[in-house]
Each structure stands twice: as structure tokens, then as C-alpha cells.
C-alpha positions as semicolon CSV with decimal commas, in nm:
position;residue;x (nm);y (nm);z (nm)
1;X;13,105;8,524;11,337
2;X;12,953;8,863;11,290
3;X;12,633;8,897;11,395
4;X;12,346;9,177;11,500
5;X;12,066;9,030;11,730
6;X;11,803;9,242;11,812
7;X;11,536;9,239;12,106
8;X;11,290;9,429;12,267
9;X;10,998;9,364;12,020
10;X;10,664;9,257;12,175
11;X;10,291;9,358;12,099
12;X;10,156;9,687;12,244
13;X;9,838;9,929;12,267
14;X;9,908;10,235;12,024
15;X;10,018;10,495;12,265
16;X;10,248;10,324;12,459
17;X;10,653;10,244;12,423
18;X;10,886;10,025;12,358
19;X;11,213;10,000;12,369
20;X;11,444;9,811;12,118
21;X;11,794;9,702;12,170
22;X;12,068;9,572;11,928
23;X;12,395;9,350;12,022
24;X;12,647;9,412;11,724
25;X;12,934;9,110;11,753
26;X;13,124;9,342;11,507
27;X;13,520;9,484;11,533
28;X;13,545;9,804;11,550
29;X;13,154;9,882;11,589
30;X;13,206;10,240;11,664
31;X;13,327;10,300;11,307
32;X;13,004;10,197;11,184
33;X;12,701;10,365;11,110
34;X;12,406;10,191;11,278
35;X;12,051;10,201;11,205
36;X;11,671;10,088;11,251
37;X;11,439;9,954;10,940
38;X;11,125;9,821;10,954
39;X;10,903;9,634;10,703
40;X;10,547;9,639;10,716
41;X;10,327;9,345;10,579
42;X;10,295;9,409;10,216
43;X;10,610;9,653;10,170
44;X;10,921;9,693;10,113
45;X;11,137;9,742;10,409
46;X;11,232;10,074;10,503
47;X;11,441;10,318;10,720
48;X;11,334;10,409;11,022
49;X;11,632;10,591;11,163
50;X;12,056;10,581;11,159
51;X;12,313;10,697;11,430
52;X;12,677;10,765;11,251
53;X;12,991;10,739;11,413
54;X;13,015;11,096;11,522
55;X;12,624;11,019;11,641
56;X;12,457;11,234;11,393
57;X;12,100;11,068;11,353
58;X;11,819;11,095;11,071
59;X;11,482;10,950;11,115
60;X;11,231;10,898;10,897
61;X;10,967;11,182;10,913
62;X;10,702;10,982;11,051
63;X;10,898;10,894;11,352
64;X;11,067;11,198;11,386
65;X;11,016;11,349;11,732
66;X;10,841;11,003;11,862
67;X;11,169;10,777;11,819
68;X;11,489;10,823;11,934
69;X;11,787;10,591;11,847
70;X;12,119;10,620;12,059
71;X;12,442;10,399;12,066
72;X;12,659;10,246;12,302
73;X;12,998;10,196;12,160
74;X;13,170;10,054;12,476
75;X;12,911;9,789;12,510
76;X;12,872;9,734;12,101
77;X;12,481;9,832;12,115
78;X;12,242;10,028;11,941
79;X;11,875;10,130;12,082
80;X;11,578;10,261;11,961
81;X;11,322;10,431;12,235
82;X;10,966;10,431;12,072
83;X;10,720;10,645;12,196
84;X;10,339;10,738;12,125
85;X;10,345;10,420;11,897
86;X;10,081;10,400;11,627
87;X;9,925;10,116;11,462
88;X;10,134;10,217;11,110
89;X;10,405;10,162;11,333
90;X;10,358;9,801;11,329
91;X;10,613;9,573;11,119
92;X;10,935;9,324;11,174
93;X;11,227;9,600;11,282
94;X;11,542;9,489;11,190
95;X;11,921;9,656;11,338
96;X;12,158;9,734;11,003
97;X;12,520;9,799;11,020
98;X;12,718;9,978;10,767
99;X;13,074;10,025;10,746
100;X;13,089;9,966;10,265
101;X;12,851;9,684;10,311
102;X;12,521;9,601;10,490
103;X;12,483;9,366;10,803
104;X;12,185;9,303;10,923
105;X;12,014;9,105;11,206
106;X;11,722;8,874;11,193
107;X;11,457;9,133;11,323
108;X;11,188;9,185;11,603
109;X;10,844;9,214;11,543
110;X;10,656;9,519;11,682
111;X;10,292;9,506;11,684
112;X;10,093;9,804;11,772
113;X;9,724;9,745;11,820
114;X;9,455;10,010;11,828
């Protein structure tokens, strides 16, 4: 059974880190391109940042230079290091894996108080 589970989420003080982590039960993970959304309360879920297969990255531009997502493909994992966290940072993240279609895991909440 495929499956992404994702970790790491907790509740923080804005200005602080956390660090989320991703276990993809997928063949052939390092084919796919993995990634990082987020959905606040209120709106629509959206991307926070992909790795490809060659481990070219975007990131949204309100995480860019703050987050940093990285993969493992020998251990079938995908990270994302969060740094100098904000309170707009706060949301359910959920892991996404694309190779044609969309996987995706059952999210982490992130909570980022002020």
C-alpha cells in the first residue's frame, strides 16, 4: 500500500524551527518529485516548496531563504527544515508525491504562535 506519513509538526513560538520529515512507502521514490503544501484555516491549500529528481527545488516566495526542503532517496524521505517561523506560517503541512499523479499524506499541523 502506498503511503506518505509525515511528522515533525508540533506548536512553536514564531522565531523558532522545526523540522518536518516525510516516509514515502513508494517504488522507485527517487523518480518522483517531492514536495511540501500547507493549508491555512480558511484557504485553499498551497505549495510551500518541491525537490525534483535531479534535486532542483522551488519554494514559495514567502519561505524562500527561511525553508529548506532536502531528500533522502536511499532511505525514501523527504524533509523540510523551517526556520525564523512566523505566525502566517501556521497551517496543516502535508508531503505530496508526483510521478503523473498526486499522492499525498495525511498532514502535520504546524502552529506558530506570536
Amino acid at each position: 500500500q502506498v503511503q506518505l506519513v509525515e511528522s515533525g509538526g508540533g506548536l512553536v513560538q514564531a522565531g523558532e524551527s522545526l523540522r518536518l520529515s516525510c516516509a514515502a512507502s513508494v517504488i522507485m521514490f527517487s523518480l518522483y518529485t517531492m514536495g511540501w503544501y500547507r493549508q491555512a484555516p480558511g484557504k485553499q491549500r498551497e505549495l510551500v516548496a518541491t525537490i525534483a529528481r535531479d534535486f532542483s527545488t522551488v519554494y514559495e516566495d514567502s519561505v524562500k531563504g527561511r525553508f529548506t526542503i532536502s531528500r533522502d532517496n536511499a532511505e525514501k524521505k523527504v524533509y523540510l527544515e523551517m526556520t525564523s517561523l512566523k505566525v502566517e506560517d501556521t497551517g496543516v503541512y502535508y508531503c505530496n508525491a508526483r510521478l503523473g499523479s498526486d499522492l499525498w499524506g495525511q498532514g502535520t499541523q504546524v502552529t506558530v504562535s506570536s
